[in-house]
Every structure is written in C-alpha cells, then in structure tokens.
N, C-alpha and C positions, 0 to 999 in steps of 0.2 A: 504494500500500500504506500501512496507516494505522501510525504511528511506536509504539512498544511504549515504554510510561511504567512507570518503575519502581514499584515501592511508596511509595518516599519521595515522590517527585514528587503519589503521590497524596493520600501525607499534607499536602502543603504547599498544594494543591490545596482540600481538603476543610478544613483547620483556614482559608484567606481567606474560605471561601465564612463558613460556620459563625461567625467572625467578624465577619464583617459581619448575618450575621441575627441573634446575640448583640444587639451593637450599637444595631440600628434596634429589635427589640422590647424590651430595656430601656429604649430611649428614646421607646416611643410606652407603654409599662405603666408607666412610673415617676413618681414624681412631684416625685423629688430631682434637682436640676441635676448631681449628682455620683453615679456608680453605686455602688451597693453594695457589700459588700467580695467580697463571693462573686461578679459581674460581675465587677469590676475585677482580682481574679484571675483569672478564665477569660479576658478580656480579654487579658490581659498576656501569661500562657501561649499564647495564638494567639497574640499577634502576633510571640512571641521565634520560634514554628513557623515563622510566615511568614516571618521574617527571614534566617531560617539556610539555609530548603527551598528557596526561594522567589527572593531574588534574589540574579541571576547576576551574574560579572563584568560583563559589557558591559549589564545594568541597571542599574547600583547608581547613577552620577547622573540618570538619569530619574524613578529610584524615591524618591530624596533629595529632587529638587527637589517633586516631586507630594505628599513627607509633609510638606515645609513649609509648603506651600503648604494642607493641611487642616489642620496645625496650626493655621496661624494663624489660617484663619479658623474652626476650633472654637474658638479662643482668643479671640476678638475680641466675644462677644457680644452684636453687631447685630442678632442677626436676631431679626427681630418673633415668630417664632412659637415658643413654649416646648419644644413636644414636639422643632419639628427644634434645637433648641440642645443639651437632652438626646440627639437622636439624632450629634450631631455630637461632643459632648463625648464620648460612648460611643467614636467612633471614633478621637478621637486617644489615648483610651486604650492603645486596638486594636493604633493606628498607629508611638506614641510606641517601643517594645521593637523593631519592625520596622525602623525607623528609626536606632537605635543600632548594632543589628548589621549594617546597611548602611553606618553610617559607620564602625565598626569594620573592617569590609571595604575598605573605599574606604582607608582610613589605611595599612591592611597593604597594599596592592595600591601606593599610592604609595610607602611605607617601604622595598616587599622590591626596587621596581628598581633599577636602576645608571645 
C-alpha cells in the first residue's frame, strides 16, 4: 500500500524540486556570476521551505555534510565553464537558508538532551 504524504511534505517536496530548476535556469539565462535580486529571493524562500519541511531528525548531519560540501565547491571557483559556476552559485544560494535551519536543528537537538 502506497504511504499517504501530507500537504506539507508536498510543499517541501515541490518548493526542492522548483528550486533546483530556479537555480540551473538562472544559471544557464544569466549572464551575472551572482543572481538577481528577485532569484536570490525566491532562492532563499525555497531553501528556508526546504529546510524546515524537508529535513528530518535522523537527516540533518547527512544533509549538513552534502551542503558543505556544495558550498564549497560553488565557492571555490575552479570550474572552467561559466554557465555551470553560475548554475552552482544559484545553488548554494538555494542551499545556504537550508542549511542554517538544519544547523539550527542539529544545535537544539544537541542542547535539548541530558
């Protein structure tokens, strides 16, 4: 029998997906290494969605390690090709709010035991 997903779950769901096509099409139509403000608002706003909906207790250091790890290397500016540099910086946009309220998570989760 298939598992019944709440609304929220779909909103959390739909605003990754949606964020990540954000993402890769401001960074293959753009022409600035850095997104727009209107991107990088919708950006932000998905990612705090995905943060809060999205990851569980028993994900949040999987999730942690995997946002550092595209942090950095959207951070790092190596890579030869322009458009994937802008599709990567689009995504630690994305990624960076996602990632707060994951560590946010992770702080209270260590803080509230005994």
């Amino acid at each position: 029998m298939a598992k019944k997903t709440s609304g929220w779950e779909l909103v959390g769901a739909w605003s990754f997906i949606i964020g990540l096509i954000v993402a890769i099409l401001v960074g293959v139509f753009s022409t600035s290494a850095v997104p727009g403000t209107v991107a990088a608002t919708v950006l932000l706003i998905l990612g705090l969605i995905v943060g809060i909906l999205n990851v569980t207790d028993h994900e949040i250091i999987p999730f942690l390690v995997a946002c550092v790890a595209l942090i950095v290397v959207g951070s790092a500016g190596a890579i030869p090709f322009e458009w994937l540099q802008r599709i990567l910086a689009n995504i630690v946009v994305f990624v960076v709010p996602a990632a707060l309220v994951g560590a946010l998570k992770a702080i209270y989760a260590v803080a509230s035991t005994k």
